[in-house]
C-alpha positions in Angstrom: 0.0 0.0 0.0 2.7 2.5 0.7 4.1 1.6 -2.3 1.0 2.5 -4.5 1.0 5.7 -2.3 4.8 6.8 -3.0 3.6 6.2 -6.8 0.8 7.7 -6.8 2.4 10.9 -5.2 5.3 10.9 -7.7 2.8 10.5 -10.7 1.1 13.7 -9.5 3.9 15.7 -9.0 4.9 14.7 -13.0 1.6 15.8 -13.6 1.3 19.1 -12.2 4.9 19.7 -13.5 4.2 19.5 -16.6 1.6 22.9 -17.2 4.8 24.7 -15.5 6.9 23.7 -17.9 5.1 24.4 -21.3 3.4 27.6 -19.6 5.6 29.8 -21.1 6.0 28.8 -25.0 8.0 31.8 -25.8 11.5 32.9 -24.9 12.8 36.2 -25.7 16.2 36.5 -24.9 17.0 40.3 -24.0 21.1 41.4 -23.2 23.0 44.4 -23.1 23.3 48.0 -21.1 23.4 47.8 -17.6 21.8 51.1 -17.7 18.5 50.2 -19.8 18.8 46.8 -17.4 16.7 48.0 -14.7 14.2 49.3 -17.3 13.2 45.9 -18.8 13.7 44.1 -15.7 11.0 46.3 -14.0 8.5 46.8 -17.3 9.6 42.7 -18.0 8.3 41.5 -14.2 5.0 43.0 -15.2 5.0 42.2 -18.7 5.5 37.9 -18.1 2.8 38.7 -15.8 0.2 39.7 -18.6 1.5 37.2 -21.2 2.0 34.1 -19.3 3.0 32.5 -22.6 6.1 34.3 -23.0 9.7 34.3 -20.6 11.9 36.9 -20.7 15.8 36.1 -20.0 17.2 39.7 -19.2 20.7 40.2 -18.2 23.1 42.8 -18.8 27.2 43.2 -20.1 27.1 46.5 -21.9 25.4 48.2 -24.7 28.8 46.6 -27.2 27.7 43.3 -25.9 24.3 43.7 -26.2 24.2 44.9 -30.2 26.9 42.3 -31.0 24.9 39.5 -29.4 21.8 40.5 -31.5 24.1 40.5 -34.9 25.6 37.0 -33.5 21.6 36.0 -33.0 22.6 34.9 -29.5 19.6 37.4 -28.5 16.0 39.0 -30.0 16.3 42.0 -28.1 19.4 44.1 -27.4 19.5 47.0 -25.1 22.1 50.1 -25.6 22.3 53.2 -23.9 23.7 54.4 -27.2 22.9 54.6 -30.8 24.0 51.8 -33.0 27.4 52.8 -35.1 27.8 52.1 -39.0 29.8 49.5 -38.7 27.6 47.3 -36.4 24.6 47.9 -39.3 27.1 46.3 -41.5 27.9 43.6 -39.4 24.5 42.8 -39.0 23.4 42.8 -42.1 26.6 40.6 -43.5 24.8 38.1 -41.0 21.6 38.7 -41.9 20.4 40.8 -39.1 18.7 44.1 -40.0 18.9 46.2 -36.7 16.1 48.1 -35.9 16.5 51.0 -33.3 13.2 52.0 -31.0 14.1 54.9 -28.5 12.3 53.4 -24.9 13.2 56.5 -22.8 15.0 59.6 -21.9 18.4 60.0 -19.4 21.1 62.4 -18.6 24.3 61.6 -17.3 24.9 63.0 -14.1 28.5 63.6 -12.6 28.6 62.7 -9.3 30.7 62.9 -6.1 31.1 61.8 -2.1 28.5 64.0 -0.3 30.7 65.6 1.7 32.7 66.9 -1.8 31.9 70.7 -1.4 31.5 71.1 -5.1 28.1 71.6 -7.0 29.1 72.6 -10.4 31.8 72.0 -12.6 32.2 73.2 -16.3 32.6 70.7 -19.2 36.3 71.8 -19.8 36.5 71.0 -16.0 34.8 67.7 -16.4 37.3 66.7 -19.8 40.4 67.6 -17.8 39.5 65.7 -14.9 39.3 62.4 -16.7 42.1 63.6 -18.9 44.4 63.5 -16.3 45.0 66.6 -16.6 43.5 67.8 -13.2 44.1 65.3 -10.2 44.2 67.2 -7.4 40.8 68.8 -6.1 43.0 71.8 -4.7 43.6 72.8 -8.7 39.7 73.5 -8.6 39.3 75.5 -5.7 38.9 72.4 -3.6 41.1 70.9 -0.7 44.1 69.1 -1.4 43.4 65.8 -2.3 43.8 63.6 -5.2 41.0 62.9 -7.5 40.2 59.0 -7.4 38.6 58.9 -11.2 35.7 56.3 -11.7 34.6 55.7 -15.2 32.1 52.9 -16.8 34.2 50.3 -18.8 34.7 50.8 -22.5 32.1 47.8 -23.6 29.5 50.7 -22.0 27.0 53.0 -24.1 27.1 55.2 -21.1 31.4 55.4 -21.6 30.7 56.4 -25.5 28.2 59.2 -24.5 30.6 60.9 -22.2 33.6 60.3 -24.4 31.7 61.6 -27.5 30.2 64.4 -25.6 32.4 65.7 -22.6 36.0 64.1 -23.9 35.9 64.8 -27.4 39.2 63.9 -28.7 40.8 63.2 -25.3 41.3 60.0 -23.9 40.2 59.2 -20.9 43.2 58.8 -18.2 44.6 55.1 -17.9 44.3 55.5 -13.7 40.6 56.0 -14.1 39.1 52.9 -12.1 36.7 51.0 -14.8 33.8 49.9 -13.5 31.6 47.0 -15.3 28.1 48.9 -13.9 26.4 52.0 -13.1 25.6 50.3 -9.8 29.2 49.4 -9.5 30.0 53.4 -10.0 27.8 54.8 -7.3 29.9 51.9 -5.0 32.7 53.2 -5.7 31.7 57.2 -5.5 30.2 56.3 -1.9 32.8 54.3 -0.3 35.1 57.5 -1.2 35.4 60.7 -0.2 37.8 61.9 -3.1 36.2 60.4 -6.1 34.0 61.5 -8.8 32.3 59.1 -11.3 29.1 59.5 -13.6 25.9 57.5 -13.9 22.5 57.8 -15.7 19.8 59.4 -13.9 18.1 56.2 -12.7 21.2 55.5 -10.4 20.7 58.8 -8.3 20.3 58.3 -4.8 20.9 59.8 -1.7 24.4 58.2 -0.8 26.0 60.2 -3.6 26.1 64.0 -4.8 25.0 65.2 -8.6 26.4 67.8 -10.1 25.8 70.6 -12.3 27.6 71.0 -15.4 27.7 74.6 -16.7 25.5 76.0 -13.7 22.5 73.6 -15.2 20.9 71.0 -13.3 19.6 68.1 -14.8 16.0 67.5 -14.2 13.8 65.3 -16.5 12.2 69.2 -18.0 16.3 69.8 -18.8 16.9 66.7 -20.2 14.0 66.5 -22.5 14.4 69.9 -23.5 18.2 69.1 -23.9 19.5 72.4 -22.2 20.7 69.6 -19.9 24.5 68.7 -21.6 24.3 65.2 -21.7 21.4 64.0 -22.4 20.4 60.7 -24.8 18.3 58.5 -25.7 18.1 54.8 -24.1 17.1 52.1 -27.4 16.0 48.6 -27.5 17.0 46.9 -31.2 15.6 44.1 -33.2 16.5 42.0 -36.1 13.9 44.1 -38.1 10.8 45.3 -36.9 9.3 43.6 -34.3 6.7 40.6 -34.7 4.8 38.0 -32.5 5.8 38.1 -28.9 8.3 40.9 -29.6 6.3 42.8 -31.0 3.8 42.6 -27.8 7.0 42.9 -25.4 7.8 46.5 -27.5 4.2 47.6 -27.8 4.4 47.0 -24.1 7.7 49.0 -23.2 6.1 52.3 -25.3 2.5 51.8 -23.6 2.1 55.3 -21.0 0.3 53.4 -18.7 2.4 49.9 -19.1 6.1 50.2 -20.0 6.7 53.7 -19.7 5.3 53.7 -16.4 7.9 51.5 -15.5 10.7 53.8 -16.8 9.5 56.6 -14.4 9.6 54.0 -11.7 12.8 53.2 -11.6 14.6 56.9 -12.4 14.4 57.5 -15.8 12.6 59.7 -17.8 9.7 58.4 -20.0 9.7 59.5 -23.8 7.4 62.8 -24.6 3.6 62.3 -25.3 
């Protein structure tokens, strides 16, 4: 009898495993920026919600990473903080992937120090020298005399092209910079020291670290969308062409005002203009 019992029971448990398992007949695989990451993870919780017959697997590694994996078809859905460059259309295409860009939301990159950094503004020239190397020593600012500990995103980042195309230019940025892999990983480091200045998108912000201003502007979601703010961009998902199926639900999702772009407000970012 205990014997038909165990049987029974394990019989059961094959049973009810089975609707788990074929619940979700759709996978979308979704990689890239860390800064879009939060985002989709967010808008994605409530989105697999809704459409039980789809699973999202979400993880991050840079917008680079991202755009390459969805040339390499090792993803449907790559996320970049950046636009997509010339050379990675080509690349696509010469593997049969037609990227197709769809602005999700609005950021501003924010430089940010140790609360107890007495600065509020700095100038883009400022900002360029900085992580030129070229300033290392607060005290060259009008600060005290400490050295600048310089934390930067890592060079497979959107956010690292943004600052390099807007507030470096053609300077490099200095080889004693500390690379980090995240914006999380950023506001780390700019918390656990008093010295150090880094920049993050505007999702990051919290109140363990300081913003700046740059050029005696503050960015606010009004500055950033009217693009007085310095630095601002757009965040993009891409797909091998326009989106269909599941995709195209996932997308139509992201852009919803009451959905997706609700979720982009939620979590620090700034949702596109009506």
């Amino acid at each position: 009898m205990k014997r038909i019992i165990m049987l029974f029971s394990l019989f059961s448990m094959i049973v009810l495993a089975a609707p788990l398992a074929s619940a979700a007949q759709t996978e979308i695989i979704i990689n890239g920026s860390t800064t879009v990451l939060p985002v989709m993870q967010k808008a994605g919780e409530a989105f697999m919600a809704a459409n039980p017959d789809v699973a999202l697997a979400i993880s991050g590694g840079g917008s680079g990473n991202g755009i390459k994996a969805l040339n390499e078809g090792l993803c449907q859905v790559a996320m970049s903080s950046r636009d997509i460059r010339s050379t990675e259309v080509e690349q696509g295409k010469a593997k049969g992937v037609n990227p197709f860009r769809i602005p999700v939301a609005v950021d501003a990159l924010i430089p940010i120090v140790h609360p107890k950094n007495p600065f509020k503004n700095l100038t883009i020239e400022q900002l360029r020298d900085i992580y030129a190397g070229k300033v290392t020593n607060w005290k060259e600012l009008g600060g005290q005399d400490a050295n600048i500990v310089v934390v930067s995103r890592d060079t497979a980042s959107g956010t690292f092209e943004t600052w390099q195309e807007i507030i470096m230019g053609k300077e490099k940025v200095s080889a004693r910079a500390l690379l980090q892999a995240s914006s999380g990983a950023v506001v780390q480091a700019v918390t656990g020291n008093e010295k150090a200045i880094g920049y993050i998108g505007f999702g990051y912000l919290n109140n363990k670290i300081k913003q700046l201003d740059v050029n005696g502007i503050e960015a606010t979601p009004a500055s950033a969308l009217s693009k007085t703010w310095p630095i601002a961009r757009e965040l993009y998902v891409f797909t091998n062409g326009e989106p269909k199926d599941a995709i195209k639900r996932l997308i139509d999702f992201l852009l919803d005002p009451q959905k997706g772009q609700k979720a982009v407000a939620e979590t620090g970012f700034i949702p596109l203009p009506k």
